[in-house]
C-alpha positions in Angstrom: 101.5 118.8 77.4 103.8 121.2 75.8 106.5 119.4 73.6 109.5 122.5 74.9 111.5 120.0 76.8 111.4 117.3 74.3 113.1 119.9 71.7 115.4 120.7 74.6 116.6 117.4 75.7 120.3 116.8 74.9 119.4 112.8 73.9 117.7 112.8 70.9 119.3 113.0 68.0 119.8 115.7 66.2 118.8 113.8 63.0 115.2 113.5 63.2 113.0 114.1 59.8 109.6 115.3 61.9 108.6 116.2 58.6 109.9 113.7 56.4 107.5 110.8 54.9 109.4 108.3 55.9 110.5 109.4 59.4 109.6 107.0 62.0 106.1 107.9 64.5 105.9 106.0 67.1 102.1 104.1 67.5 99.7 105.6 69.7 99.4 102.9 71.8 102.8 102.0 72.7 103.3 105.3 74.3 103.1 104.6 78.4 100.2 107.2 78.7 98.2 105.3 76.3 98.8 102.2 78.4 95.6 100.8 80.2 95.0 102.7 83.4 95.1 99.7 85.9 98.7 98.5 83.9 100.2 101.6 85.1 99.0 101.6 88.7 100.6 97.9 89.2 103.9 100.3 87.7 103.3 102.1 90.0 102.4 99.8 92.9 105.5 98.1 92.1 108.2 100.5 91.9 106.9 101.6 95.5 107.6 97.7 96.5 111.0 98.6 95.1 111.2 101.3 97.4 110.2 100.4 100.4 113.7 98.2 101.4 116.1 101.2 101.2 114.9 103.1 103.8 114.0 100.3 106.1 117.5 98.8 105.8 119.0 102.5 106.9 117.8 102.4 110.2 117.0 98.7 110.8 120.2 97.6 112.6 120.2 100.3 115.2 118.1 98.0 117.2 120.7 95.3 116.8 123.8 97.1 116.9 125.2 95.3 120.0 124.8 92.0 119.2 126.8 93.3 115.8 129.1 94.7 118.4 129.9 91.0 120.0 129.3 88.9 116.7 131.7 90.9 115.0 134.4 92.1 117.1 133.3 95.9 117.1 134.4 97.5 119.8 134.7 101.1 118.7 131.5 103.2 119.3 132.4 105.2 116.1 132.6 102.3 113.7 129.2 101.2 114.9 127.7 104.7 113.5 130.1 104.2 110.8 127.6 101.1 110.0 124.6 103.1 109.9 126.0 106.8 108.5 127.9 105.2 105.3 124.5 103.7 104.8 122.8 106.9 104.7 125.3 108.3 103.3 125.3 106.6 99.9 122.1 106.4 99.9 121.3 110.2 99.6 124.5 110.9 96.5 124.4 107.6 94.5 120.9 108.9 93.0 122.6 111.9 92.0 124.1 109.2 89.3 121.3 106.9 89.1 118.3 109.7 88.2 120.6 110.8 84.7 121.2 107.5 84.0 117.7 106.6 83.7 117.5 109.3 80.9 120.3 108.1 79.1 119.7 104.0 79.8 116.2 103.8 80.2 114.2 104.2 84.1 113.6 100.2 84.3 117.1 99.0 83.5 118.8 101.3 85.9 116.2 100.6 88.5 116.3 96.4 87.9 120.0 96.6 87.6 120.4 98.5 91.2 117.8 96.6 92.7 119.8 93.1 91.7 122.9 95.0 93.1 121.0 95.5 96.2 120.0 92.5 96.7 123.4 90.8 96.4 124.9 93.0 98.7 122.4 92.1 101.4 122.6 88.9 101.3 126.0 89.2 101.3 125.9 91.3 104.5 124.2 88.6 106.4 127.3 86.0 105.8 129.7 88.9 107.3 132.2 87.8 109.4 134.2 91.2 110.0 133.2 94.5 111.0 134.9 96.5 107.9 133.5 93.8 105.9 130.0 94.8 107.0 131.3 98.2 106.6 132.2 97.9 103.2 128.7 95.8 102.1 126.7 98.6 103.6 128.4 101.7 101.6 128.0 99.8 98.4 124.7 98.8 99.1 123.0 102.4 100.4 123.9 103.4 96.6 122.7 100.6 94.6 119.7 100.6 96.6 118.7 104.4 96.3 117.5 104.2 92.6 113.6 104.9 93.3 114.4 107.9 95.0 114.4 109.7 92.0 114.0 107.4 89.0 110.1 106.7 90.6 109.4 110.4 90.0 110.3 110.0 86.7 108.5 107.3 86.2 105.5 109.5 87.4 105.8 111.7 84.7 106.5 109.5 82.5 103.0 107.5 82.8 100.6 110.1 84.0 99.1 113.4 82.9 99.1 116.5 85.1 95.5 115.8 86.7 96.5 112.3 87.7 99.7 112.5 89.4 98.6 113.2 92.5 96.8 109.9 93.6 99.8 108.0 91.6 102.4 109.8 93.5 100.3 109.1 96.8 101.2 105.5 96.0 104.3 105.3 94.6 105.5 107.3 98.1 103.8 105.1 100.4 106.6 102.5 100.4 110.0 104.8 101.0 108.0 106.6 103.4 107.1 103.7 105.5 110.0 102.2 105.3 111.9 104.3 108.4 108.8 103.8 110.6 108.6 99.8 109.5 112.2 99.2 109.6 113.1 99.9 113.7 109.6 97.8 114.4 110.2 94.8 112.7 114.4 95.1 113.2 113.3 95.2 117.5 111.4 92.0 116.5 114.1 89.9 114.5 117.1 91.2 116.7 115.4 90.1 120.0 114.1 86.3 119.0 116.5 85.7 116.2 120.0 86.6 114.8 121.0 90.3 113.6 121.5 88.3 109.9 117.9 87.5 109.7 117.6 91.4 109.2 120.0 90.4 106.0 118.6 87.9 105.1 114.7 88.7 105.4 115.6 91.8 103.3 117.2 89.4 100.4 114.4 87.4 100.2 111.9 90.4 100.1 114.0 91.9 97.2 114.4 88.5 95.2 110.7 88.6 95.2 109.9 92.1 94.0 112.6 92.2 91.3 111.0 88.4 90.0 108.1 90.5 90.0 109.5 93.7 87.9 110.9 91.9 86.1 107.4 90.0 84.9 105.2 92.7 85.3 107.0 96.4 84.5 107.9 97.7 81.1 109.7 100.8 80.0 108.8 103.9 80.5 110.6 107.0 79.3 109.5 107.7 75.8 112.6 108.9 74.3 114.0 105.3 75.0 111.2 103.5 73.7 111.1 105.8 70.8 114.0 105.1 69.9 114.3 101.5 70.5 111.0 101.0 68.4 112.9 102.8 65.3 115.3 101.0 65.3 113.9 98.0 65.5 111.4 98.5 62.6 114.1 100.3 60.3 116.5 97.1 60.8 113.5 94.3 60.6 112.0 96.3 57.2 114.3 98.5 55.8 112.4 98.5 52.4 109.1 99.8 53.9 111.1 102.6 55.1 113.7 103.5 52.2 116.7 104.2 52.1 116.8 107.6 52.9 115.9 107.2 55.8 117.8 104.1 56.7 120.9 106.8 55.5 119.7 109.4 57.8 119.3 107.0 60.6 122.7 105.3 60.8 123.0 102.3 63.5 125.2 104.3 65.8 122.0 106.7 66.2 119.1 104.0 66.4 119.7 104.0 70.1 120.3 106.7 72.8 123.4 108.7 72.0 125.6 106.8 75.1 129.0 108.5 74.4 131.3 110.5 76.7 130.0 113.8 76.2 126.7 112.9 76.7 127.2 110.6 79.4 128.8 113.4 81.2 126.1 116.2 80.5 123.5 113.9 81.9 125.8 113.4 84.9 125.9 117.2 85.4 122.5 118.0 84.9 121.3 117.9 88.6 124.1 120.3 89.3 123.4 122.5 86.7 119.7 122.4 87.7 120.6 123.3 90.8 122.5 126.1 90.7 120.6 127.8 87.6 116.9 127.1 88.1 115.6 129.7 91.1 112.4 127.0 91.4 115.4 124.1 92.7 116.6 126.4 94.5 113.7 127.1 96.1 112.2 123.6 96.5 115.2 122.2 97.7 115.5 124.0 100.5 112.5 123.6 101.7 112.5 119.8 100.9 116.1 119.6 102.9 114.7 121.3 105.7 111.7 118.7 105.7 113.5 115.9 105.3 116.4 116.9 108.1 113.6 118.0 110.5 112.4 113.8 109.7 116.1 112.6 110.3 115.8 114.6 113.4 112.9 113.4 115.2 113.4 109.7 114.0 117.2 110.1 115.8 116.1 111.2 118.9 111.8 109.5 119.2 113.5 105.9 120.5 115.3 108.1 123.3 112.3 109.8 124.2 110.1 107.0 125.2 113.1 105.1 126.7 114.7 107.8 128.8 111.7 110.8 128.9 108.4 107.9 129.4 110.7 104.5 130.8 109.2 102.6 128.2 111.3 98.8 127.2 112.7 98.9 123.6 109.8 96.6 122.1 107.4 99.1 123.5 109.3 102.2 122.5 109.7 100.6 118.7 105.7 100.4 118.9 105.2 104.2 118.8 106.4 104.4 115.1 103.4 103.6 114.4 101.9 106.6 114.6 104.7 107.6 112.6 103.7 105.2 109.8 99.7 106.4 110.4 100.7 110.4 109.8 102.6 109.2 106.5 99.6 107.0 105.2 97.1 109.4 106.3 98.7 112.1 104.8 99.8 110.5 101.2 96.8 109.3 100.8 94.7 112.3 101.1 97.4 114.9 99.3 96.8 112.3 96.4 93.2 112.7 96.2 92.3 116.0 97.5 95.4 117.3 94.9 93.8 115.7 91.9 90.1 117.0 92.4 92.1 120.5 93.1 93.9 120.4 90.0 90.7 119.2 87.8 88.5 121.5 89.5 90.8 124.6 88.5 91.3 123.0 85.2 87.4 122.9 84.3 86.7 126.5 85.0 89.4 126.9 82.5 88.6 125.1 79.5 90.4 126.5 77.1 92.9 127.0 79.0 96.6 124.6 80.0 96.5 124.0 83.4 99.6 125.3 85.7 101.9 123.3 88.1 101.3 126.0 90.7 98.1 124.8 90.9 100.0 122.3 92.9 100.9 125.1 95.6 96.8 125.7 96.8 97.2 122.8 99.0 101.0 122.9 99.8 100.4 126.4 101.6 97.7 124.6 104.8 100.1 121.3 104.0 102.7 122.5 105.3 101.5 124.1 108.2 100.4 120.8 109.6 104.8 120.9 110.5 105.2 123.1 112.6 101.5 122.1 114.3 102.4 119.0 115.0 106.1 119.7 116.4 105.1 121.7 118.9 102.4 119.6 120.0 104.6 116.7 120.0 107.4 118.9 122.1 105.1 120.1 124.8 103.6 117.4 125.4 106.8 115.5 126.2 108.2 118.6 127.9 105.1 118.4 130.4 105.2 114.7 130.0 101.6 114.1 129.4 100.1 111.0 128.6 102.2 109.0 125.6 98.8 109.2 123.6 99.5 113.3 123.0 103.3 113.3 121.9 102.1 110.6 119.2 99.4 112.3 118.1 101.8 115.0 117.6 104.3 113.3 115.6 101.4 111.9 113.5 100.0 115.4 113.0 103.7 116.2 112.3 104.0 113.2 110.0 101.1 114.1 107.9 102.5 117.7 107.2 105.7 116.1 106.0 104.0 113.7 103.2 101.7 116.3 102.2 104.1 119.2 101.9 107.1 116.6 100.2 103.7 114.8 97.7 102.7 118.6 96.9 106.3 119.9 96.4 107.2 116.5 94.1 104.3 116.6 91.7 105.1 120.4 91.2 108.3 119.6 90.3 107.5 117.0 88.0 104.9 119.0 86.4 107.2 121.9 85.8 110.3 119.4 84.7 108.6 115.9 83.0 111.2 114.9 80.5 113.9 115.3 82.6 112.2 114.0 86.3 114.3 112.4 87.2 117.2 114.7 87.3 115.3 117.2 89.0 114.9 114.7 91.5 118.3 114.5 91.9 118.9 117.9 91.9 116.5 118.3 95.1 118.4 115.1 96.9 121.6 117.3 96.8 120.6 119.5 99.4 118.9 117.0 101.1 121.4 114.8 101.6 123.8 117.2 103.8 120.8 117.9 106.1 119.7 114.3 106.7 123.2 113.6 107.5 123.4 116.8 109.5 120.0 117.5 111.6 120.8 114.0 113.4 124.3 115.6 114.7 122.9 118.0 116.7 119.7 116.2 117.6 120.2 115.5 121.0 122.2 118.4 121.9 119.3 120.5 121.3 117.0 118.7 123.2 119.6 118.3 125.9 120.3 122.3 125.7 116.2 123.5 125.2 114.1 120.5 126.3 111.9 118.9 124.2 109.7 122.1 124.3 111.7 125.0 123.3 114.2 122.7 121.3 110.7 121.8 118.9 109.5 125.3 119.5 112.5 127.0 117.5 112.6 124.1 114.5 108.7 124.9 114.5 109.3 128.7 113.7 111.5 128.4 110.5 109.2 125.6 109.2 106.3 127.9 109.7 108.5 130.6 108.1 109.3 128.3 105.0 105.8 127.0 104.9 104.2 130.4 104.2 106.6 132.1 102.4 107.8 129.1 99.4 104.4 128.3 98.3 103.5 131.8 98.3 106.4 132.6 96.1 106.1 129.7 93.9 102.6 130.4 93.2 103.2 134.3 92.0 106.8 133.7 90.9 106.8 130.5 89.3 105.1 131.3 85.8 108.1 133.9 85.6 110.8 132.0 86.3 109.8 128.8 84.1 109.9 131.2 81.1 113.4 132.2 81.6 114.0 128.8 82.2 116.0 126.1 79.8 114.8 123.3 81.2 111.0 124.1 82.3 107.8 122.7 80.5 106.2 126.0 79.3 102.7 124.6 80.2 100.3 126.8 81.3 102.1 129.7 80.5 
């Protein structure tokens, strides 16, 4: 791995004696990609734990939305939505905070002390007595909780090396991505046999029980942060092994992460600099925005279908999600390991040779054709209104082309950005955000205006259009434009 971005990244300091006999090297094995193999899995494993809640608590009180309504004293339709959009509101900027943070603070810390935050807040929610109180709980508590949406994808880089990302991210997205197809199935469950502050209150006690975990179990992992922490610790326990010129060139205020304003706010503008500089963002996050809006979409309007389009009750409706859930499993878990044999098998007919990220675009090209496959069978069939086995094989093809093309599109982007990951990550979730929010809007407009046929037939065509034409440019273009890049790795260049 090239060592660019580590001699481009704003937080070390500029004091460092590389050179010097008694600078500080950091042991081998206390670097996280020295760390066992199975230590960094349960990382991994566990981070996805931490972010499976978030999206599961964005949609899981649609189902019990009018027993809110009479608890509560809601009667405005608007400030019902209210409940759920402020959710997914926060939920999409906050990490636009969180991921730079992690780079300045250290991933774990930010992602323990949101993940406290979020618990508090939800079990808060259940003890609610007031609709702008519930309000109020749920803004604050779609930010807190947002954290491993992009501080896990720098975690990812942080603990693997280019050839074993794939399966890592596989795992680490298993749990956001199940979360929106988990969340409505288990919320139809709780709201129909038990109170709407069991939803709360189930959620609190999952959370109290991961973050006992974390905090037990998962160390840091960005290496600047430990790096630093580990100088400083051994220049202030043994000064004399070290001498004093370097205790002199290492003052206390620059033992740690530089934290003040100015660097504060350069980390805080990072995404938005990434964004509107790098032509790869660009790229990649319109094609992740269209994506994840396409998802919003189909989520917003699949409990309608089977209720209005196939008469089905709303536990039955809530069951079809899981072919939802079965296209993201399938589909994780296979762009994990087909990715990683891709990227070793390229690398070992190349020796001699750094491997490339765009390696990572061979299988995002048939990945992301699996879309635009799947929407239209999933249209038709309801259109025609053929047995509910087709549509939801549909949507699971669909589902599957999502993962893939999002899994594919991720490790590329951690590949071309490691150090800074997380901000990246960030960047992308800009974009994303507006379209989440917006895609919904119009949902059932569209189907109302073009059926379910021709309404999935023209949001097929621009994701076959995207899905040919990104990872055909990343793969020629990209090289190019990580070399005029400030940010990018130079690997495999």
């Amino acid at each position: 791995m090239s060592t660019t971005n580590h001699e481009r990244t704003p937080l070390l300091p500029a004091t460092t004696i590389s050179n010097s006999p008694s600078s500080f090297i950091l042991p081998e094995n206390e670097k996280p990609r020295s760390w066992s193999r199975g230590y960094r899995q349960l990382c991994v494993a566990i981070i996805s734990l931490y972010g499976l809640m978030s999206p599961v608590m964005a949609s899981a009180i649609v189902p019990a939305l009018p027993a809110m309504s009479k608890d509560l004293g809601i009667a405005d339709e608007a400030m019902l939505g209210a409940l759920v959009s402020v959710y997914v509101m926060s939920w999409n900027v906050m990490p636009v905070v969180l991921g730079p943070l992690s780079e300045i603070y250290g991933r774990i810390n930010v992602l323990h002390t949101g993940h406290a935050l979020f618990l508090t807040l939800n079990l808060l929610s259940a003890f609610a007595r007031t609709g702008p109180q519930l309000l109020v709980l749920r803004l604050l508590a779609g930010g807190v909780g947002s954290g491993p949406l992009s501080i896990g994808a720098g975690i990812i880089g942080d603990l693997w090396a280019p050839e074993e990302r794939g399966v890592s991210i596989a795992l680490y997205t298993l749990g956001p991505l199940l979360g929106p197809a988990v969340g409505p199935i288990a919320a139809a469950y709780i709201s129909q046999y038990y109170s709407w502050r069991w939803i709360f209150g189930c959620s609190a006690i999952y959370l109290a029980a991961t973050l006992v975990l974390a905090l037990s179990v998962v160390r840091e992992t960005y290496l600047p942060v430990i790096t630093q922490r580990s100088r400083a610790a051994a220049m202030l326990a043994n000064p004399a092994q070290h001498g004093s010129r370097c205790i002199s060139a290492f003052p206390p205020a620059e033992l740690e992460n530089k934290r003040d304003f100015k660097t504060v706010r350069q980390s805080l503008m990072r995404p938005f600099v990434l964004l509107w500089t790098e032509p790869i963002i660009q790229v990649s996050s319109l094609f992740i925005a269209y994506l994840y809006g396409l998802n919003h979409l189909t989520l917003t309007t699949f409990q309608s279908l089977w209720r209005d389009v196939y008469g089905q009750s709303m536990m039955r409706a809530s069951q079809n999600y899981f072919f939802i859930a079965a296209g993201f499993i399938l589909g994780s878990q296979a762009t994990g390991w087909i990715g990683d044999k891709i990227y070793r098998h390229v690398g070992n007919k190349k020796p001699n040779a750094p491997s490339s990220p765009e390696i990572r675009t061979y299988m995002m090209l048939p990945a992301s054709l699996l879309v635009p496959s799947g929407l239209l069978l999933y249209g038709w069939a309801a259109e025609r209104r053929l047995h509910w086995l087709v549509p939801d094989l549909g949507i699971m093809v669909f589902s599957s082309g999502i993962v893939m093309s999002y899994q594919c599109l991720q490790a590329y982007i951690i590949d071309c950005y490691t150090l800074h990951a997380a901000s990246t990550m960030s960047a992308l979730i800009l974009l994303r955000s507006l379209t989440g929010f917006a895609f919904p809007l119009f949902a059932h407009a569209l189907f109302e205006t073009w059926g379910y046929g021709w309404g999935s037939a023209w949001l097929a065509g621009f994701a076959g259009i995207m899905g040919l034409a990104i990872p055909v440019l990343l793969n020629l273009r990209g090289p190019a434009m990580r070399a005029r890049s400030a940010y990018a790795d130079t690997v495999g260049m």
